[in-house]
C-alpha positions as CSV (number, residue, x, y, z in Angstrom):
1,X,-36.7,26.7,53.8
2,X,-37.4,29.1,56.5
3,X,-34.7,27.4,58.6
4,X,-31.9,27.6,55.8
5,X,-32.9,31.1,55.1
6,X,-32.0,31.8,58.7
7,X,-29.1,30.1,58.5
8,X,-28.2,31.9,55.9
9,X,-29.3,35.0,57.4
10,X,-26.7,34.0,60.4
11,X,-24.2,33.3,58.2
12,X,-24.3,36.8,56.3
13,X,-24.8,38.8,59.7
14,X,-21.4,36.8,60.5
15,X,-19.4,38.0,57.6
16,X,-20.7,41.4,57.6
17,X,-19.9,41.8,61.4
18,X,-16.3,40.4,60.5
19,X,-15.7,42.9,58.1
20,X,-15.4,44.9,60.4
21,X,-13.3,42.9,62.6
22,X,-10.6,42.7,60.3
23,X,-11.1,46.7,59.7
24,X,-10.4,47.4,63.7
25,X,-7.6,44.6,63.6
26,X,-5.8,45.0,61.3
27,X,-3.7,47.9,62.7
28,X,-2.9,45.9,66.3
29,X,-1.2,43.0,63.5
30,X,0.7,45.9,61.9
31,X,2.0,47.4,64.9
32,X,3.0,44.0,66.2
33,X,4.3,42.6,63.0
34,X,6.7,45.5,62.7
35,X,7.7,46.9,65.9
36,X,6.6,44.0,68.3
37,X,4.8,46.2,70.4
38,X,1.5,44.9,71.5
39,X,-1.1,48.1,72.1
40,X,-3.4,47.5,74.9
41,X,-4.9,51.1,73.9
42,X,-6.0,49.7,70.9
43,X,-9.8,49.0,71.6
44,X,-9.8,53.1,72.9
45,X,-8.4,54.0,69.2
46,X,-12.0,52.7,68.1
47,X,-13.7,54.6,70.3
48,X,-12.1,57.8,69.5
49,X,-12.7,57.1,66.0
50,X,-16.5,56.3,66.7
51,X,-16.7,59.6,68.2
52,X,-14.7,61.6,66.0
53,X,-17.8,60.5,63.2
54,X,-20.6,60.9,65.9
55,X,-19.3,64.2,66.8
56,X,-18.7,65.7,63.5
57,X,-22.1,64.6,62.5
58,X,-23.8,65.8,65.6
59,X,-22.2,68.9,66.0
60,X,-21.5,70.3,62.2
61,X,-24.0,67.7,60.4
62,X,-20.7,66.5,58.4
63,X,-21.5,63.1,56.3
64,X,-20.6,60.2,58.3
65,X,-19.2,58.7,55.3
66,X,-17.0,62.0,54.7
67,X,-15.8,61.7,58.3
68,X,-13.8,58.7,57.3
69,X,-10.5,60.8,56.1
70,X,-11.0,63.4,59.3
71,X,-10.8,60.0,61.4
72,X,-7.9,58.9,59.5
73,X,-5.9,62.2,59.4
74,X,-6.2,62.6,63.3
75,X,-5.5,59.1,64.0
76,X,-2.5,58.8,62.2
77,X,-1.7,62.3,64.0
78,X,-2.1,60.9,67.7
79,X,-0.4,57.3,66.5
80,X,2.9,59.1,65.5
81,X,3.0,61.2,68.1
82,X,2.2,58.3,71.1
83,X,5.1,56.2,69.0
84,X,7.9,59.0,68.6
85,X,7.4,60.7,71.7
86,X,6.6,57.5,74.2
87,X,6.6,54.2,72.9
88,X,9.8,54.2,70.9
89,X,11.3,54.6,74.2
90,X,10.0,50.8,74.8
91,X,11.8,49.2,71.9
92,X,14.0,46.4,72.5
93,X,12.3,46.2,75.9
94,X,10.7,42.8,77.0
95,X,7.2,42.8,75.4
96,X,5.5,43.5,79.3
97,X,6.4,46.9,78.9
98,X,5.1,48.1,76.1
99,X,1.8,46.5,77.0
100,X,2.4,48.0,80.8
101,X,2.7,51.4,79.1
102,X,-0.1,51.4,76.2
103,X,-2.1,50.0,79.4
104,X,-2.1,53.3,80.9
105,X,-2.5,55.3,77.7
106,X,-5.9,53.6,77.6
107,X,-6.8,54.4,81.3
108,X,-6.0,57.9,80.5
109,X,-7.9,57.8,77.0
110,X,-10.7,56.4,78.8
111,X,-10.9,58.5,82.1
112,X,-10.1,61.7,79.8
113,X,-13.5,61.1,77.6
114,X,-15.3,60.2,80.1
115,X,-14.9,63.2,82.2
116,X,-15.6,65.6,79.0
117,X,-18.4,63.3,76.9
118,X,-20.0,61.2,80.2
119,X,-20.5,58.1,80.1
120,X,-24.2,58.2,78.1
121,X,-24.5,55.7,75.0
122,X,-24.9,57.9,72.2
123,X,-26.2,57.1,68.5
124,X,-26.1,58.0,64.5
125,X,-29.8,58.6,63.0
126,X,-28.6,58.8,59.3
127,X,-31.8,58.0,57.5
128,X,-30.0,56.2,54.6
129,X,-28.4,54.1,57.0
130,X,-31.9,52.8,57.9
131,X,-32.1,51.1,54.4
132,X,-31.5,47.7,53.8
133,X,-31.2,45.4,50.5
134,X,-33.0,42.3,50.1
135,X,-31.0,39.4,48.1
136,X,-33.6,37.0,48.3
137,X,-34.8,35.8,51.9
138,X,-31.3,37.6,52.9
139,X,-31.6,41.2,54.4
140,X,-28.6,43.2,54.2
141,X,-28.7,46.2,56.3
142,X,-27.5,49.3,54.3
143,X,-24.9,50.6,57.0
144,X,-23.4,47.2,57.8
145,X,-23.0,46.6,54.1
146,X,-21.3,50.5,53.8
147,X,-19.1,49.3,56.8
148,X,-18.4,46.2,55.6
149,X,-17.0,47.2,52.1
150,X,-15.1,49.8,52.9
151,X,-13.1,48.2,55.9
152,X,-12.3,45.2,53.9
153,X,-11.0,47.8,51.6
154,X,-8.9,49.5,54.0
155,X,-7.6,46.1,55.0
156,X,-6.6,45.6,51.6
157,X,-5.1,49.1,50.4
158,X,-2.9,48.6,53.6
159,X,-1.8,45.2,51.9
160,X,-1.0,47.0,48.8
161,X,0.4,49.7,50.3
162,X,3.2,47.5,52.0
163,X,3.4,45.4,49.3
164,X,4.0,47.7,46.3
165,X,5.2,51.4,47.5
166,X,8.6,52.5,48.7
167,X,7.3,53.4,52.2
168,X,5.9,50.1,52.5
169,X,9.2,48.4,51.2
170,X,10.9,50.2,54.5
171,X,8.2,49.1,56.8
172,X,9.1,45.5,55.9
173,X,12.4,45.9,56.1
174,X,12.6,47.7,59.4
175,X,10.5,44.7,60.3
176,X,13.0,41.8,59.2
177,X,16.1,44.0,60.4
178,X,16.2,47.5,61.8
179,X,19.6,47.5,62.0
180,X,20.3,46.3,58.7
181,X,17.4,48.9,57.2
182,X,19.1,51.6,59.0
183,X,22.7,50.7,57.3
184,X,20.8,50.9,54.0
185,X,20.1,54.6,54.8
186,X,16.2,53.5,56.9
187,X,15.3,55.4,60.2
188,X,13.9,52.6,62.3
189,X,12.1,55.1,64.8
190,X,10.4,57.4,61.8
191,X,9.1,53.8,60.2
192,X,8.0,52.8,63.8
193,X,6.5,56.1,64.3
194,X,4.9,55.9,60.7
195,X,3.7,52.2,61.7
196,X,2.0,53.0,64.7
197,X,0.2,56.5,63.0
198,X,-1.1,54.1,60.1
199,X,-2.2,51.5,62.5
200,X,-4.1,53.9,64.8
201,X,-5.4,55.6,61.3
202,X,-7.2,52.1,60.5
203,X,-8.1,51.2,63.9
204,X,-9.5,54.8,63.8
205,X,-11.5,54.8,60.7
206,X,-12.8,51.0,62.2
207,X,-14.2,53.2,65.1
208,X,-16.1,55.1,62.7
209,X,-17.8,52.3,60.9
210,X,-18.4,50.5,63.9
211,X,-20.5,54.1,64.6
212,X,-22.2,53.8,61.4
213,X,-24.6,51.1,63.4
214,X,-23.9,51.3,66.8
215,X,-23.5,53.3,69.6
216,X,-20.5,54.9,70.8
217,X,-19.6,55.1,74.4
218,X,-16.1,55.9,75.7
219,X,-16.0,52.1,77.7
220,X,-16.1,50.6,74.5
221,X,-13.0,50.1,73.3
222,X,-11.8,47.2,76.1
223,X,-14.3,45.2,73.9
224,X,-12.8,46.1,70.7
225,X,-9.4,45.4,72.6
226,X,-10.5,42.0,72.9
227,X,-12.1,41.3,69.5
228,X,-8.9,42.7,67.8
229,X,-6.5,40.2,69.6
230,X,-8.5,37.3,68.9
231,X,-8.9,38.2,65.1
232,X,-4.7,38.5,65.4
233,X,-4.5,35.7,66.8
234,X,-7.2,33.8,64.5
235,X,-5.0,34.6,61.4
236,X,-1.7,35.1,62.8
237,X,0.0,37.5,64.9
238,X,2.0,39.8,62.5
239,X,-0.2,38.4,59.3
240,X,-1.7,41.3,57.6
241,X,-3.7,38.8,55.3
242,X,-4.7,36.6,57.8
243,X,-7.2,38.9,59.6
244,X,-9.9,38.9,57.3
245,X,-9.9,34.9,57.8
246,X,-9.5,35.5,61.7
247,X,-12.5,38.5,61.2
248,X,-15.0,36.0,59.5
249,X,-14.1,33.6,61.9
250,X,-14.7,35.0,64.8
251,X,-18.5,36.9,63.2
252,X,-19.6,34.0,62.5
253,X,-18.9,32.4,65.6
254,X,-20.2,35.0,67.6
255,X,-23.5,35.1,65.2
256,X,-24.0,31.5,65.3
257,X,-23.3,31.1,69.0
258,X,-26.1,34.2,69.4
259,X,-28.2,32.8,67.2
260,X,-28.7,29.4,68.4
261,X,-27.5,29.4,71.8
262,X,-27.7,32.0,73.4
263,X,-27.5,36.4,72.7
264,X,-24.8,37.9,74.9
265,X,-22.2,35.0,74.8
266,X,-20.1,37.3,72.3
267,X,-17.5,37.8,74.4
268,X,-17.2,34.0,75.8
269,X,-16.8,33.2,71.9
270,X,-14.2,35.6,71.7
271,X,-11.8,34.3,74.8
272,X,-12.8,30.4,73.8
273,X,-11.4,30.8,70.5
274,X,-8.8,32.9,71.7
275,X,-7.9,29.9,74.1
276,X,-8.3,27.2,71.6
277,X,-5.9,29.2,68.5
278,X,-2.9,29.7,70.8
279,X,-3.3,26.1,72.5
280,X,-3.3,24.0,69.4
281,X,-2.4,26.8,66.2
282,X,-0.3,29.3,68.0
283,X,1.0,31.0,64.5
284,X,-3.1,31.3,63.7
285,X,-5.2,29.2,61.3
286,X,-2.7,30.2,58.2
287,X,0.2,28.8,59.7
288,X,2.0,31.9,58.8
289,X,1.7,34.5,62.2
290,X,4.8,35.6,64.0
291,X,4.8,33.1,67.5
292,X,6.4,34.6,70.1
């Protein structure tokens, strides 16, 4: 019994941690799906959105929960404006570039916070967060549960919100044919723009859940970088869908691999899966992601 029960227990730390994958991934699949542009600056989005929470909390003792629309207000802010002013100049250009120039938008994201916030690890002490709920022999820490929840949540409102609303109806047609959305009266660069601002909202607000129960340090984000593409790639580049599948995936993976192999092999998961998905299922484990 005590062996299932940590199975179990593996299982759910898998899930919860995937969540959250799918939270901080699903913005790279929107910006790819619809513009093609693959954001190498996407793991330093997170990290801006981890401190954005951290700070606000610090500083002004702001609810990290009520941080979550700050984090998404200035994300969506710095998205537009990296997309209209700089990246939109990338469009149509061979796919190297754009990762060339997000490349150096995350050396200067990075370099920038660490010459103003160090590099020191710095962490929450919410004292709800230190709760947990017991299902059973299952223990379910309170702030990966929060986390968990709510990112799903965003992963899912962004579904709905390209699926049902007039906006969204304009993303996915600037997506199948800019020039034929901009005939029907579209501008390709404001939807681009609009793209990247909602995917750097999410990946923002991921960054503050992710600071719910970590720590937040301004190298962090090339990990998130990494996670993010193999979550992509797990469900299918482009896939919205697909990367809550690709976010389990890979948590439990990684929480089954640290479990009962070996702690610290997280990011050797990561690239092995990452290897194996676009060797044998290039369009992910749905079958439905944009191949390239």
């Amino acid at each position: 019994m005590d062996q299932l029960a940590a199975f179990g227990q593996t299982v759910l730390n898998g899930l919860l941690q995937g969540g959250v994958y799918a939270a901080a991934a699903v913005g790279l699949s929107l910006i790819f799906g619809v513009s093609g542009i693959l954001n190498a600056a996407h793991g330093e989005l997170v990290m801006l959105g981890a401190f954005t929470t951290y700070w606000l909390f610090k500083l002004h003792g702001v609810d990290p929960l009520l941080t979550l629309p700050i984090s998404f207000v200035l994300l969506f802010g710095l998205g537009y404006l990296l997309q209209f002013l700089v990246l939109n100049r990338t469009l149509g250009a061979p796919l190297l570039v754009s990762l060339l120039v997000t490349f150096g938008m995350s050396l200067v994201m990075v370099n920038t916070a660490l010459r103003v916030w160090s590099a020191d690890y710095r962490m929450m002490a919410v004292p709800y967060f230190d709760r947990s709920v017991y299902v059973g022999p299952l223990i379910v820490p309170l702030s990966r549960l929060t986390a968990f929840v709510i990112g799903l949540a965003m992963v899912g409102g962004l579904y709905w919100l390209l699926q049902r609303t007039e906006l969204g109806r304009m993303i996915r047609a600037t997506a199948q044919d800019w020039e034929m959305a901009s005939l029907m009266g579209v501008n390709p660069r404001f939807v681009y723009a609009v793209t990247f601002g909602l995917g750097a909202a999410t990946t923002g607000v991921a960054g503050s859940l992710v600071a719910f129960y970590t720590p937040v340090e301004p190298n962090m984000g090339l990990t998130y970088t990494l996670f993010a593409f193999s979550v992509v790639v797990l469900g299918g580049m482009g896939y919205i869908p697909g990367v809550v599948w690709g976010g389990f995936a890979l948590g439990i993976a990684q929480a089954m691999t640290e479990t009962y192999v070996e702690a610290g092999l997280s990011l050797l998961v990561a690239f092995f899966l990452l290897y194996l998905i676009l060797r044998f299922m290039p369009a992910g484990i749905m079958g439905k992601g944009r191949v390239e």
